[in-house]
C-alpha positions in Angstrom: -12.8 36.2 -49.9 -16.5 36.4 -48.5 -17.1 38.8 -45.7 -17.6 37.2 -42.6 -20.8 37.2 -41.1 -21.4 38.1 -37.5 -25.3 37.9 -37.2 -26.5 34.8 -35.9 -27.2 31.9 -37.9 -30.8 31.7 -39.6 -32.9 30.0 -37.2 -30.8 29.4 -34.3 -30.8 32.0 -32.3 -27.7 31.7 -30.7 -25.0 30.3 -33.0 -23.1 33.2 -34.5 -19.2 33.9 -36.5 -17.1 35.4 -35.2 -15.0 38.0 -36.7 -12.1 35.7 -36.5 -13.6 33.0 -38.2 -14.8 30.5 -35.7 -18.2 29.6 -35.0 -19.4 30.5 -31.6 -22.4 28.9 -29.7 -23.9 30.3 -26.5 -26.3 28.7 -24.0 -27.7 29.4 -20.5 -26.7 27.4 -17.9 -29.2 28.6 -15.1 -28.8 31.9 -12.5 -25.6 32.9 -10.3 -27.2 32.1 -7.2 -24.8 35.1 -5.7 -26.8 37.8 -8.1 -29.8 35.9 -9.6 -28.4 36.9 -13.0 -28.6 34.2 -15.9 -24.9 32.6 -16.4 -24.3 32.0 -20.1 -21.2 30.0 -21.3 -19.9 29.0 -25.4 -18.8 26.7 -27.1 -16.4 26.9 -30.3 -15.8 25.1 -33.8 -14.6 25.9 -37.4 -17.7 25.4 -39.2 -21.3 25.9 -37.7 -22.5 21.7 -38.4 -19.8 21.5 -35.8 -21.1 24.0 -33.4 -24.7 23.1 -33.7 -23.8 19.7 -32.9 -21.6 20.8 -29.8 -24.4 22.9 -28.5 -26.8 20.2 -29.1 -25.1 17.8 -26.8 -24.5 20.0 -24.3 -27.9 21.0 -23.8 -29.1 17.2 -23.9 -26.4 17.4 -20.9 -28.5 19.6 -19.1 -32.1 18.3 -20.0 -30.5 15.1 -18.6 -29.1 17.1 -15.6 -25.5 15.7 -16.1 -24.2 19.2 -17.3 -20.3 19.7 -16.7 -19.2 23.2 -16.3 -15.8 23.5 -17.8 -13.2 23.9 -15.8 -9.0 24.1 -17.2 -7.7 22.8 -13.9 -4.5 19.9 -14.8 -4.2 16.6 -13.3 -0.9 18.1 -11.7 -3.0 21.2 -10.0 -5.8 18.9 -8.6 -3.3 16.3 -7.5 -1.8 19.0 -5.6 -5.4 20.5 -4.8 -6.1 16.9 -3.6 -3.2 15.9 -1.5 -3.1 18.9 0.7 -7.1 19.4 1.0 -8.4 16.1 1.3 -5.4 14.1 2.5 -3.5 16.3 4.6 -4.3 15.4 8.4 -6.6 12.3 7.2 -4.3 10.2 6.8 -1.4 8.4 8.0 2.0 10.8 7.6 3.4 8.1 6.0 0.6 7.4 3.7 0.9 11.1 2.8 4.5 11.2 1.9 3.8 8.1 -0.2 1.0 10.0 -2.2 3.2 13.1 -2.4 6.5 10.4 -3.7 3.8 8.5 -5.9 2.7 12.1 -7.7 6.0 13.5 -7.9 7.3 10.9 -9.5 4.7 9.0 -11.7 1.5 10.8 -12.3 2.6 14.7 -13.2 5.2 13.2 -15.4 3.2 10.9 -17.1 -0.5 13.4 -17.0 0.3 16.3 -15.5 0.0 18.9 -17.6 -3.1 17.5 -19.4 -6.3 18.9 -18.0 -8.5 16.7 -15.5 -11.5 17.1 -17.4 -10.0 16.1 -20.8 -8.2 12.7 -19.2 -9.5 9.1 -20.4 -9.0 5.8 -20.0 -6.5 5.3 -22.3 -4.4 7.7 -20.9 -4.3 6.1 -17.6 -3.8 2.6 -19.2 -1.3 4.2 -20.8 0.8 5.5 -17.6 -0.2 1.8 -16.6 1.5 0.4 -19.4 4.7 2.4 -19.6 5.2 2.0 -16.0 5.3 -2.1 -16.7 7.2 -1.9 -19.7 9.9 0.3 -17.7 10.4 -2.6 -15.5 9.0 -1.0 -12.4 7.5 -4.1 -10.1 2.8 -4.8 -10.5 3.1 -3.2 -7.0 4.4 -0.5 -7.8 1.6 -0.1 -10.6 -0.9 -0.9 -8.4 0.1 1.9 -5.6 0.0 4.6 -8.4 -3.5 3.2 -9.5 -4.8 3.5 -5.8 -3.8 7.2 -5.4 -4.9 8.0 -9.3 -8.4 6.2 -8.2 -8.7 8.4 -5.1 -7.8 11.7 -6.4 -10.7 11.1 -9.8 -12.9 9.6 -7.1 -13.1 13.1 -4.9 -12.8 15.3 -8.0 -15.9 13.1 -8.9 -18.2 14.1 -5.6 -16.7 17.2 -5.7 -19.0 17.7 -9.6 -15.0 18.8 -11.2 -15.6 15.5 -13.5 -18.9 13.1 -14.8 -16.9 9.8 -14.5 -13.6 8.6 -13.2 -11.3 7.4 -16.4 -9.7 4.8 -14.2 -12.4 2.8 -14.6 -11.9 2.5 -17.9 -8.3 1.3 -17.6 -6.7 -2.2 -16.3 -3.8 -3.2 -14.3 -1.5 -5.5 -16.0 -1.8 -8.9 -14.0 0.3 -8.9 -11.2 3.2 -11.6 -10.4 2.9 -13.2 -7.6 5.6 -12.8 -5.0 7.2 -15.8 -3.9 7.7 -16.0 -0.1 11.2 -17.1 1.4 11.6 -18.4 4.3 14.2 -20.0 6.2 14.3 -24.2 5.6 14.2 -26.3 8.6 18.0 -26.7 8.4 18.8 -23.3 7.6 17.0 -21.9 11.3 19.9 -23.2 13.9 22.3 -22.2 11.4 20.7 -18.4 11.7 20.0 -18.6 15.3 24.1 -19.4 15.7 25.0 -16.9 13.3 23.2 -14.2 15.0 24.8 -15.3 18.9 26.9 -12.1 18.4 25.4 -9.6 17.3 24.0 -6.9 19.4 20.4 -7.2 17.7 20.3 -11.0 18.6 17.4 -11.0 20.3 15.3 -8.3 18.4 15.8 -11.0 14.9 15.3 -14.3 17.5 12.0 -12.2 18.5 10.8 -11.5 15.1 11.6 -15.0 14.2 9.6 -16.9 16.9 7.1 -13.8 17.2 6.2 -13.0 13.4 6.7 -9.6 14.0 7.1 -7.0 11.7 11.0 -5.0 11.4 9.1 -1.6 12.7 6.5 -3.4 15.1 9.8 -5.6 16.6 12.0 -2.0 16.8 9.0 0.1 18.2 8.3 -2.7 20.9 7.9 -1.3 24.7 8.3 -2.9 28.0 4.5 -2.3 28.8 3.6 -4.6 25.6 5.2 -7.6 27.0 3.3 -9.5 29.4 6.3 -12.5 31.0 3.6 -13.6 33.6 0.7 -14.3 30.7 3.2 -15.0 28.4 1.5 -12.6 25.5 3.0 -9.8 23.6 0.5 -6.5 22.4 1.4 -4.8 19.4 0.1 -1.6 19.0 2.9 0.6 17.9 5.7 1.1 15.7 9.2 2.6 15.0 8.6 4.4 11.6 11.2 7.3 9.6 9.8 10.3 8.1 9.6 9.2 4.3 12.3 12.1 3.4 15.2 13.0 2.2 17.3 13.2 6.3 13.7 12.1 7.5 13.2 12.1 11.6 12.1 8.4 13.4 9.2 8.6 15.3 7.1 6.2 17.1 3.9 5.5 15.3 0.7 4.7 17.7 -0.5 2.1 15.1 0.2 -1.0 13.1 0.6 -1.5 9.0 -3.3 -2.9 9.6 -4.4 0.2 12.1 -5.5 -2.5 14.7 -3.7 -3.6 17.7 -3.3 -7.2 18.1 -1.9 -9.8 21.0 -0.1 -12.9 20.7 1.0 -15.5 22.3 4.5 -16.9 21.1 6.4 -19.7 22.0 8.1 -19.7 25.1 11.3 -19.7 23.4 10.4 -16.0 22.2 9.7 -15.1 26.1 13.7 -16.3 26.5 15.6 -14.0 24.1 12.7 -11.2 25.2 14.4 -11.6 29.5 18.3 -11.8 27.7 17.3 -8.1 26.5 16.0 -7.1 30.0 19.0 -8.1 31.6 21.9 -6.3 29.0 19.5 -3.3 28.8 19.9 -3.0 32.8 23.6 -3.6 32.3 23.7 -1.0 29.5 21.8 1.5 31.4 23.8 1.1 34.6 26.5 1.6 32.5 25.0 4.9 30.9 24.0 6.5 33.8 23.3 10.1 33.2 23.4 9.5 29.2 20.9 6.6 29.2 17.9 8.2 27.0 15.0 5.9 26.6 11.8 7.8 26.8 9.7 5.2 25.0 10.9 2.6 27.5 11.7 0.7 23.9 13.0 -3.0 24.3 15.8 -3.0 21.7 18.2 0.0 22.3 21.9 0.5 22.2 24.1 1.0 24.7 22.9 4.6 25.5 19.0 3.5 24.9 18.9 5.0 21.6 16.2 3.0 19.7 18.2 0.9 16.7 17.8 2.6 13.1 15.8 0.2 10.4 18.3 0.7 7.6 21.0 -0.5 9.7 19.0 -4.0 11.4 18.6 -4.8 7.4 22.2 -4.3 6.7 23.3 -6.2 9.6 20.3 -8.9 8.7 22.1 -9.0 5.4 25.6 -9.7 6.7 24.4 -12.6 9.0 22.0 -14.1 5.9 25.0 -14.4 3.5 27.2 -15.7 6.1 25.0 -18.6 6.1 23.9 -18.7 2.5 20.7 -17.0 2.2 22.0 -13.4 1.3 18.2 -13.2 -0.5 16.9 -13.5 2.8 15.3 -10.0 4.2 14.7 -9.9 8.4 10.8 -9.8 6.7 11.5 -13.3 5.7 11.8 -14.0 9.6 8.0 -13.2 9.8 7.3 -15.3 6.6 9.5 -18.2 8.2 7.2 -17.7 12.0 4.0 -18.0 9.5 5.6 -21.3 7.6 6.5 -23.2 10.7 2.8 -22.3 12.3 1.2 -23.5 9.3 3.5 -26.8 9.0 3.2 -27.3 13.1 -0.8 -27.4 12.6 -1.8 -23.9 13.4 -5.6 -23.0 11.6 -5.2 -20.2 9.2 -7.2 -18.1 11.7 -4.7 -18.3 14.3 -1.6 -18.0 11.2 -3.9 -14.6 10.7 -3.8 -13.3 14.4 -0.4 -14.6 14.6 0.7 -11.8 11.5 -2.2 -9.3 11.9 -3.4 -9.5 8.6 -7.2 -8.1 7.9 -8.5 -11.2 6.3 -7.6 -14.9 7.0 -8.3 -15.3 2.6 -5.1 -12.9 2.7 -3.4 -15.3 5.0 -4.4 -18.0 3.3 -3.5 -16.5 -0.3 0.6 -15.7 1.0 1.0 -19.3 2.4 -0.8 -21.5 0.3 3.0 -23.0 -0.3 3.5 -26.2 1.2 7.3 -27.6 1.9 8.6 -30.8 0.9 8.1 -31.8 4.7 4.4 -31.3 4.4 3.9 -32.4 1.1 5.6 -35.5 2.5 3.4 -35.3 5.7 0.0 -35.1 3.7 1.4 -38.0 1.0 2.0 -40.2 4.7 -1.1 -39.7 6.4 -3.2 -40.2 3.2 -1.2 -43.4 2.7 -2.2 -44.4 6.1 -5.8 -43.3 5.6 -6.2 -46.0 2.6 -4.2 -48.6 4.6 -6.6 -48.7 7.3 -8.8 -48.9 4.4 -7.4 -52.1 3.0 -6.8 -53.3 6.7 -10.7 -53.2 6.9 -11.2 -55.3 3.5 -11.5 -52.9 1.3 -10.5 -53.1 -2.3 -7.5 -51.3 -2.5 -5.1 -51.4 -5.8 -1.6 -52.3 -5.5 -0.5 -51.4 -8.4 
């Protein structure tokens, strides 16, 4: 076997073999700005074509001035590095248990262990793709995309990586999620079926109101205005996204801005009906009454309701009158419908909801029922009547 040579290689100056074989290439990166001293890094190959062309690119990386110190950190270190640096009290606590679920459960197992600086496109659009093929919903998909896009995106300004690799990656095209509200003969059918149940009101409010489950739960006496007839939201009832998680009462809505609205009168009806048992509960109470929020919906003892159990209750009542797909969110979808089929401008529809942009609005309830479709076909009729009426040519058929 011929002896290994450990001089450098004729010419270059800094490519030499190393006892073990390898090729080794070392270059100056510029000083340690700590001790003025020159920092010098390698890289490695089998053969020296492959190191000479490894050193080559990597000082055209720093002619350019798009040099990339290595650096071993995983996907699963920076996403932790990430999440608890540039997340923790910047966002929403909810947000940030959703990052933290979305991590734990999808991105380290996917990419974890592969290092941040080594990750592609093609491995994201591979997570992408096994996530879809697994049967887990576009949404779902798109939610691990945002935080994946975030986390590249600071390890990006932060110098860790030249370019983020989701951009090289696409989202499978998501489904569209069909709406379901109530039909016109299925609303007195809920309104009866919900007479006795203790949360009448709080489903009668987020059926006439629009309101969200948490918005409608998290609702305070100081938000509802009987003389103006208007309702602010600007707060919710939200649970700790944990395993025995606390409830707390969230100084914000799902869009971060407050909104008022003006409901029908009706909602104003079902909103004095809770007034008047809450006093009755409270009298009743006495020293065990415990409302410190001053919520609207409480039980007997002011206690706000729990969300898990106004869906299972919702659930009971929509089966009973045969809708058990229904969810109480479909009470806000079925406010929207009947705004949009009384008349109501997509603007208002938008205020009405709180959504950020009326093209959102517009984009969930572009649906029309068979009542408008019927309304539209009518007054278009009409419109070429009059037409005919004035002399106009019209065909008959």
């Amino acid at each position: 076997m011929a002896r290994k040579s450990t001089r450098n290689a004729q010419g270059s100056g800094t490519i030499r073999q190393r006892p073990d074989g390898r090729w080794e290439a070392r270059y100056t990166v510029g000083r340690d700005p700590g001790t003025g001293k020159q920092v010098q890094r390698s890289v490695y190959g089998s053969t020296q074509k492959e190191v000479r062309q490894k050193l080559a690119q990597v000082v055209a990386s720093i002619d350019k001035g798009i040099y990339q110190a290595p650096n071993k950190i995983t996907v699963a270190e920076w996403a932790d590095e990430w999440l608890t640096t540039f997340c923790v009290n910047k966002v929403k606590l909810l947000t940030y248990q959703s990052y933290e679920g979305i991590i734990k459960n999808h991105i380290k197992p996917a990419i974890g262990a592969v290092e941040l600086q080594a990750v592609k496109g093609a491995h994201i659009q591979r997570l992408y793709n096994s996530m879809t093929k697994a049967g887990l919903s576009g949404k779902t998909v798109k939610n691990v995309s945002a935080v994946l896009h975030k986390a590249f995106g600071v390890a990006l300004k932060q110098g860790i990586i030249q370019v983020n690799p989701c951009d090289a990656a696409e989202l499978p095209k998501a489904k569209k999620h069909e709406i379901s509200p109530l039909a016109d003969d299925e609303i007195p059918l809920f309104l009866s079926a919900i007479d006795d149940s203790p949360m009448r009101n709080a489903y009668a409010l987020c059926l006439f109101a629009g309101l969200r489950e948490g918005e409608c739960l998290g609702l305070s006496w100081e938000q509802v205005d009987f003389e103006r007839g208007r309702i602010t939201i600007d707060q919710q009832l939200q649970k700790e996204n944990i395993k025995g998680g606390k409830y707390y009462i969230a100084a914000f809505t799902k869009s971060g801005k407050p909104r008022t609205i003006e409901p029908p009168p009706i909602a104003f009806n079902y909103l004095r009906a809770e007034r008047i048992k809450q006093i009755e509960n409270r009298s009743k109470a006495g020293p065990i009454w415990n409302n410190p929020d001053n919520l609207v919906f409480t039980d007997e003892s002011g206690k706000h309701y729990a969300i898990s159990t106004f869906y299972r209750r919702f659930k009971k009542i929509a089966a009973s009158i045969g809708r058990p797909d229904a969810r109480p969110h479909d009470l806000r979808h079925t406010a929207a419908t009947v705004a949009v089929a009384s008349g109501a401008d997509i603007k208002s529809v938008q205020d009405l909801l709180g959504h950020a942009t009326a093209s959102f609005t517009l984009n969930v309830y572009t649906h029309t029922s068979e009542k408008m479709m019927k309304d539209t076909a009518a007054r278009m009729q009409n419109y070429y009547d009059g037409l005919a009426a004035k002399g106009q040519k019209i065909c008959k058929g």
